[in-house]
N, C-alpha and C positions, 0 to 999 in steps of 0.2 A: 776418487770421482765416481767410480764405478760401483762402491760398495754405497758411498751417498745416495743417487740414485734407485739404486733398488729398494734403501729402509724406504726409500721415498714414494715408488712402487707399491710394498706391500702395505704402506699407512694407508694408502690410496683405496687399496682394495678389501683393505681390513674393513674402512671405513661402508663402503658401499656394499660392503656384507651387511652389518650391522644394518645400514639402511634399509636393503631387502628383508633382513629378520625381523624389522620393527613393521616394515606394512603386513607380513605374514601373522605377526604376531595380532597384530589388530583385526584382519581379516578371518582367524580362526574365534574371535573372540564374535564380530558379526555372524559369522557362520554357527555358532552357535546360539546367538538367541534366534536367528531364523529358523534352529532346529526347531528350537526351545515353541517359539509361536504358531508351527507346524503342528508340534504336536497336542501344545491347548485346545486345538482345534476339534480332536478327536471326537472319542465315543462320550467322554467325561469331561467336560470342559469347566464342571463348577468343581472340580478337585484338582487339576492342572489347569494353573492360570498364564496367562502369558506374558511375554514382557512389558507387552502396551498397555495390557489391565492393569497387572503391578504397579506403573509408573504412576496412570490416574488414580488407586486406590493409594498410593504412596501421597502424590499430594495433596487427595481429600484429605487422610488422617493428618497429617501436617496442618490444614487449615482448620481443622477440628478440634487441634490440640491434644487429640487422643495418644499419640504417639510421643513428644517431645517429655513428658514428665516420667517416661522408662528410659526416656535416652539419658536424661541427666539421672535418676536412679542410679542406672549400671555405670555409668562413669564417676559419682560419687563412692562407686565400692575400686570400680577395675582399677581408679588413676592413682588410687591412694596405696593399695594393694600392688600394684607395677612399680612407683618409687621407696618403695619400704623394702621390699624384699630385690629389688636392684642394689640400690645403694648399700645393701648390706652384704649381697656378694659380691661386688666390685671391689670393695673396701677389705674385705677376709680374703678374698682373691687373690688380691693383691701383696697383700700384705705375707700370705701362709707361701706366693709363690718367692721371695726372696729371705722368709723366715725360716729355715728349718726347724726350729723347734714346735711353732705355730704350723707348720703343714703336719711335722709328727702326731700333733697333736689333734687336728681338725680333716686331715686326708680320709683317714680310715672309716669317717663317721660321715662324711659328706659322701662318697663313692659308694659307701654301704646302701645308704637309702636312695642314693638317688634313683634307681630304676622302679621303685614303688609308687605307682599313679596316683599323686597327691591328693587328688579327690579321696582317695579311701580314710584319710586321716580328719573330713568334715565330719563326720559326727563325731568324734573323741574332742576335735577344737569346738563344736558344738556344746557339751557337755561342760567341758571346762568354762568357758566364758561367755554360753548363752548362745540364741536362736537368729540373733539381731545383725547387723551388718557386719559389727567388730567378729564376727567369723567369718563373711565371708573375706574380708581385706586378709586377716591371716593365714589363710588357705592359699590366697593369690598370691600374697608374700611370701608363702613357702613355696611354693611354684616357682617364682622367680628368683629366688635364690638363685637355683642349683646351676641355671645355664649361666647367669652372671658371675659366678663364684668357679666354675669350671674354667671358663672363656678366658675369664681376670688370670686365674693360677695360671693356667699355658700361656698365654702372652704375657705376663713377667716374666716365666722360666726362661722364653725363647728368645730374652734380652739378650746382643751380643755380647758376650763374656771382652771379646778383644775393648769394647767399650767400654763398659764396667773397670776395667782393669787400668785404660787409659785415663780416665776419669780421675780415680782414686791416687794414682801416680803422680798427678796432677794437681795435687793437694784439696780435690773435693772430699767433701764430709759425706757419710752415708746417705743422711737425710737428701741431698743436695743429689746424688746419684738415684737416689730412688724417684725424688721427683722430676730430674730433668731427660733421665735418661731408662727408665723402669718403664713409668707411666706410660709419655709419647711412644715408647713401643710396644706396650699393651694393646693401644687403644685401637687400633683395628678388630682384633678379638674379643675388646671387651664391647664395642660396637654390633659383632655377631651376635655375643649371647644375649644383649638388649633386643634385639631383631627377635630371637624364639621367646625372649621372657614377654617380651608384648604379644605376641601372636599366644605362648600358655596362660595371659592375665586374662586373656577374651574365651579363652575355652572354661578356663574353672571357673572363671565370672557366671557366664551360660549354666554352666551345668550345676551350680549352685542355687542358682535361680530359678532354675525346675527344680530342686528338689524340696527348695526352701524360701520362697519369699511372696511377699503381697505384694512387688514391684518391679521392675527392671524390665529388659525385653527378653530375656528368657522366661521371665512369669507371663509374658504377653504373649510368647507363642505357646505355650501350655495351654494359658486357658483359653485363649483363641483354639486353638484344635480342639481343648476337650467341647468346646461350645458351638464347633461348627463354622467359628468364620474363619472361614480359611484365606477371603482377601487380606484379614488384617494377620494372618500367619504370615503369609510370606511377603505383607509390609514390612513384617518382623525381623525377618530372616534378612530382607535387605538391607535393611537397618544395621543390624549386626555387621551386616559386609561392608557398608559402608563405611560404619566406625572404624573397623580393623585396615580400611585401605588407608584411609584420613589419617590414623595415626602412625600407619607403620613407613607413610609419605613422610609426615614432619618427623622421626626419628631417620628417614634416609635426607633430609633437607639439613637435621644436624650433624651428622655423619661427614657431609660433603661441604661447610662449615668448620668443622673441628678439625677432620683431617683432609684441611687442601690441601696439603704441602704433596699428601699419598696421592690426591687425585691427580696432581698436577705431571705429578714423577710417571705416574700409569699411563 
């Protein structure tokens, strides 16, 4: 009775932390644009803009249409480039973390490169297959490998053996182990490195885009800065943020979808 009670206590209290975190959490985020329109105010106000101007110059470009044909741009390279090189280390992942011949094989050459900042490898993919999009999707696919492919291998390994073993005793078939019992406990960790490969599809997207393109919104804050409009830079820049919250929303809305069963149990 007594031990009832108390889970019952700190659920209580747990909860009404979180509560308080979340208006703190909100309240440093207003206390920041309040900084933020403090200090457009200053000596320079047509080089720091604030957030009330941003918002107006965000919905002219909107009704201008000057804005939307970069948005779809960068997400005709990011979306294609995110599911290519996900899929492909989810599935190697997976596969190298309950193969050992296939890890022998694929471990030493995935961990070698991975600490190499995939941008450096655009212009060699540039060279081989041209200046045109199909480099930057490749780039982004290589990006997104490495965390999906990392995430996938450790949440195979860290399948309960006592499972595996009860399974197969049981007269399940490998295949039949891999997918009922491999997968659903991967998928937490392969859910993580989906989370960094979306958030590295929208950096090398960006920085592709400055180095190399007639479109997207990293071409629109280049030449916006080199040309001086600086309201339609940091349309730009919000832009960007926006996209990257909207999507990294819907990859936690399927997260919380796929594995209810983890949400439910937490």
């Amino acid at each position: 009775m007594y031990s009832s009670q108390a889970a019952n206590w700190r659920a209580f209290d747990f909860s009404v932390s979180c509560m308080n975190a979340r208006v703190i959490g909100w309240g440093l985020i207003v206390l920041t644009l309040g900084i933020w329109q403090l200090v457009a105010l200053g000596e320079h106000p047509e080089f720091v803009l604030g957030p009330a101007e941003i918002a107006g110059d965000f919905a002219a470009a909107l009704r201008s249409g000057e804005l939307l044909p970069h948005v779809g741009a960068s997400l005709l390279r990011s979306l294609p480039g995110f599911a290519l090189g996900s899929a492909i280390g989810v599935i190697l992942g997976l596969l190298a973390g309950v193969a050992r011949s296939l890890d022998q094989m694929l471990s030493p050459l995935v961990f070698l490169t991975y600490p190499v900042p995939k941008i450096v490898f655009l212009p060699i993919v540039m060279l081989w297959i041209g200046i045109g999009d199909a480099s930057k999707i490749v780039i982004i696919a290589l990006a997104c490998f490495y965390p999906c492919f990392i995430n996938a291998y450790y949440g195979a390994r860290s399948t309960p053996t006592i499972m595996v073993w009860a399974s197969l005793n049981m007269g399940a078939r490998r295949s039949q182990v891999f997918r009922k019992i491999v997968v659903p406990s991967a998928l937490p960790l392969v859910f993580a490195g989906l989370r960094v490969s979306l958030a590295l599809s929208f950096i090398l997207l960006f920085s592709a885009e400055m180095i190399n393109a007639r479109s997207g919104l990293g071409f629109l804050i280049r030449q916006s800065e080199s040309s001086l409009r600086f309201d339609l830079m940091y349309v730009s820049i919000v832009a960007v943020a926006a996209l990257g919250y909207a999507s990294d929303q819907l990859l936690l809305l399927a997260r919380r979808r796929v594995l209810a069963w983890q949400e439910v149990r937490s």
